[in-house]
C-alpha positions, 0 to 999 in steps of 0.5 A: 472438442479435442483442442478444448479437451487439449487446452483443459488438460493443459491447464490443468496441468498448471495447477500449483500442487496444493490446489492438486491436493485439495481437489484431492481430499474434496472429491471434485473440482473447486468452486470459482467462488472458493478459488476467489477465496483462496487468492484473497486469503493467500494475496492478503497474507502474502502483502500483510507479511511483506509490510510485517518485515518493512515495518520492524525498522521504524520500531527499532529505530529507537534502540538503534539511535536513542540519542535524542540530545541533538534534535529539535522538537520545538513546536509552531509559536502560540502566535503562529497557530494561536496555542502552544503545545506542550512537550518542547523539551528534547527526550532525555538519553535512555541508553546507548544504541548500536554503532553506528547508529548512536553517535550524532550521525546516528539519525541521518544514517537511518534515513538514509538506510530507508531512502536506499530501500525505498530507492531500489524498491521502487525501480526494482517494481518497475521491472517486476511489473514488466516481468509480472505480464511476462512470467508466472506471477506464482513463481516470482511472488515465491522468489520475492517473498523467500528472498524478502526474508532472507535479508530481512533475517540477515539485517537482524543477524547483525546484532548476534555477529556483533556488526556495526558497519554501516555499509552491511545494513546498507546493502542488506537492507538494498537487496531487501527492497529489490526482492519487496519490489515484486510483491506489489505488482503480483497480489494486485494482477493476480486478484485483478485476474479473478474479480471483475470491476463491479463492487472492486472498490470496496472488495479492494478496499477491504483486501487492501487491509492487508497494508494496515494489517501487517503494520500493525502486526509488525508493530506488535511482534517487532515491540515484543521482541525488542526486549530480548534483543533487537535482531529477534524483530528482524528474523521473526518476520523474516521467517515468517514471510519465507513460510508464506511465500512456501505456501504461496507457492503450493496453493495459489492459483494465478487466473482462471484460464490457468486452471480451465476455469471459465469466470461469470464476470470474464463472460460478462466482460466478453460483451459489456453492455453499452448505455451510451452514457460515458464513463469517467475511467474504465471499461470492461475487456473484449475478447482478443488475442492477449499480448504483454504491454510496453512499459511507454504504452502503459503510461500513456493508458488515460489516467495513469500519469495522474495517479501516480504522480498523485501517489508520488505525494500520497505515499511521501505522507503515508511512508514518513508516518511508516516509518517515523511514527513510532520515534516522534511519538517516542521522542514527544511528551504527551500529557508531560511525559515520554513513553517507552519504545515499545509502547511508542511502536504499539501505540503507532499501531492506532494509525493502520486501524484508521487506515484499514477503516479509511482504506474501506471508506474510500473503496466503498464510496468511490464505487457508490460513486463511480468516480476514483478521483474525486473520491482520492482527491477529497480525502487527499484534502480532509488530510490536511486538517487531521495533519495540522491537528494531530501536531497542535493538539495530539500531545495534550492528552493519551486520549486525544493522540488516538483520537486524532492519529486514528483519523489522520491515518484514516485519511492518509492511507484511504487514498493510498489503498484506493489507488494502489488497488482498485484504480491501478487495477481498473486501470490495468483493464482500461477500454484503450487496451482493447480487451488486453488484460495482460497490463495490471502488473506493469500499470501497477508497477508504474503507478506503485513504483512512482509512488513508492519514490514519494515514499523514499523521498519522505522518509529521507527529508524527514530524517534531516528535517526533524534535527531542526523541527518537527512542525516543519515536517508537518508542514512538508506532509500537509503541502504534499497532501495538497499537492496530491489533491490538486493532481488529480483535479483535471480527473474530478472535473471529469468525473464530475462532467461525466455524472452531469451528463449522465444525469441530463441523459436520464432526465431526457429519457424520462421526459420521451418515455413519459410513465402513467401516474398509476405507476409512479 
């Protein structure tokens, strides 16, 4: 009784001050279910802000370099795809940009600005998930967030101290990327932390919204400001993160056994019952004496390697469009015109609704299915044709570019959300840890930190690729979808196996234990 009450009181103790204050003005300790809340909410604002600042540099992409003179939109032949496209004409000069973004290098310059980023943020997460298992996650989410809108802020600085070195937005926008690469690893380990598998794709899925939520949001806020003068779509999000990482700070709770709270579903993973069938991926945990996982050990946990090599590709596609969405739709005549900056960055915001919808689709179905690949890979492969149709006929009419964005981004980011949420956490639990839970930050670094050098990648070839075309941009992201799908068909085949079992199994069953006609 004593060691127990010890332990209570430690944990207790450990409690962040906000959730203090709370039990204070409640009377009473909290309920798990509202501690569940409480991660929800604070994990959702605190990933949403983060894609809030990551997304500002795409809508300013086009006040920065509005020189457009020098790229190519010619589009796929009418014999080649059986019908043209209207818009061939290069978008007219509107107004000079900022140096050094505005001479003929200008566009070049930006992809490269996006490629360090996502360089650094990607190593980065790697040793943010090897110190997530470590450390408290509270803390350095904290640091990650403060420190992501500092450089955030000081990137749009730029524009009211008159800079206009290349190497200054380079290496703000560097140290940016290594304080984001601790955002991923911790909101995913701290909810892994408090909800069990059961229902976790389509709990995930929903969270996941979050993604699509802060574009979206840094879409609108970054296009609303624009016209006060391009730093304020830098600072507003840069503040805005640092004041949620304050109240991440105060009120979020890490797991339960920091507080000296006991969940029902850590009790039912205690002792998982067994029905001999084989499951395709996961299992629950067993109750042992935790220690940290290597960072080798984690990628040889089954079905790591795959989905990240899949997200590698998946995340190539979603980040391209992150990134680049709003300048082609800028720079693309739809129904014979162009629109306006602004309008392109809010118009933009069509694809992160489909990718909230599709981020749901893909966690609700692939937990009806129990089978995280098969779900993955069949939205990797319907990608491929809202791809090649939102290039052919997404210039046609206004109508038809939401239409059809809508669906792309419901394809391209429901596998996305799926694997960067559910899978890495199911497989940041995987029964070959042996009941050692203290692997979803690190397997989530690897899986999101592979992904994410897709997504330097593709922006960077993006940049140089459209100066010639931007159909062979296209073509670069439907070959990296199919590429996506095929890494993972090893997984299918096995899931697929497993339901077939599994199904055999039950017939076998029912043919020993006959039930009387009365009851059927």
């Amino acid at each position: 009784m004593d060691s127990t009450g010890e332990q209570r009181s430690e944990a207790q103790d450990k409690r962040p001050i906000g959730v203090r204050f709370l039990e204070y003005i409640t009377g009473g300790r909290l309920s798990f279910r509202t501690y569940q809340t409480i991660v929800l909410v604070l994990t959702f604002l605190a990933y949403a802000s983060y894609h809030a600042t990551r997304k500002t540099t795409s809508i300013v992409k086009s006040v920065l370099d509005p020189e457009t003179s020098k790229l190519g939109f010619s589009h796929w032949s009418r014999f080649y795809f059986l019908g043209t496209v209207g818009g061939t004409e290069p978008k007219p000069r509107l107004k000079d940009g900022w140096s050094p973004f505005d001479t003929s290098d200008g566009t070049a310059m930006l992809g490269q600005i996006d490629v360090a980023f996502l360089s650094v943020y990607s190593l980065g997460m790697y040793f943010a998930g090897h110190l997530g298992d470590r450390f408290d996650l509270r803390i350095l989410l904290t640091i990650g967030m403060v420190g992501t809108g500092i450089f955030t802020s000081l990137f749009g600085a730029g524009y009211w101290l008159n800079i206009h070195s290349f190497y200054y937005f380079l290496a703000v926008q560097m140290l940016a990327g290594l304080f984001q690469s601790t955002g991923w690893p911790s909101v995913v380990a701290v909810v892994g932390n408090w909800f069990g598998k059961k229902k976790r794709g389509l709990i995930m899925g929903i969270w996941n919204a979050h993604t699509s939520i802060g574009n979206i949001s840094g879409s609108l806020i970054a296009s609303a400001l624009l016209k006060y003068g391009w730093g304020y779509s830098f600072t507003v999000p840069g503040l805005s993160i640092a004041l949620i990482g304050l109240m991440v700070f105060l009120f979020l709770p890490v797991c339960p056994e920091k507080i000296g709270i006991e969940s029902e579903e850590d009790s039912l993973l205690k002792s998982p019952k067994k029905n001999g069938i084989t499951e395709p991926l996961l299992e629950g945990r067993s109750d042992e004496k935790e220690k940290a996982v290597g960072f080798f050990e984690a990628w040889r946990i089954p079905g790591v390697a795959p989905f990240a090599l899949c997200l590698f590709f998946s995340k190539l596609v979603a980040y391209t469009f992150l990134y680049w969405l709003p300048f082609y739709i800028s720079h693309t005549a739809i129904d014979g015109s162009y629109l306006s900056d602004s309008t392109a960055g809010t118009l933009s915001t069509l694809f992160d609704v489909g990718g909230v919808v599709g981020g749901i689709l893909a966690g609700h179905i692939s937990d009806r299915l129990d089978a995280r690949a098969l779900t993955a890979a069949g939205f990797m492969y319907c990608a491929i044709p809202a791809l090649f149709f939102y290039r052919i006929y997404g210039s046609i009419s206004l109508y038809w570019n939401i239409a059809l964005m809508f669906v792309t981004g419901m394809f391209v980011n429901g596998p996305y959300a799926l694997i960067t949420t559910a899978v890495s956490a199911d497989l940041g639990t995987h029964s070959s840890l042996n009941g050692n839970s203290r692997a979803l930050a690190t397997v989530t670094a690897i899986i999101d930190g592979t992904g994410s050098v897709g997504a330097a990648i593709g922006p960077l070839l993006t940049g140089y690729i459209s100066t010639k075309s931007w159909s062979a941009v296209f073509t670069m992201l439907m070959s990296a979808a199919l590429v996506a799908g095929l890494l993972l068909m090893k997984l299918v085949v096995a899931e697929v196996s497993a339901k077939m079992e599994s199904a055999r199994l039950r017939a076998n069953w029912r043919q020993r234990s006959p039930v009387p006609e009365l009851l059927v």
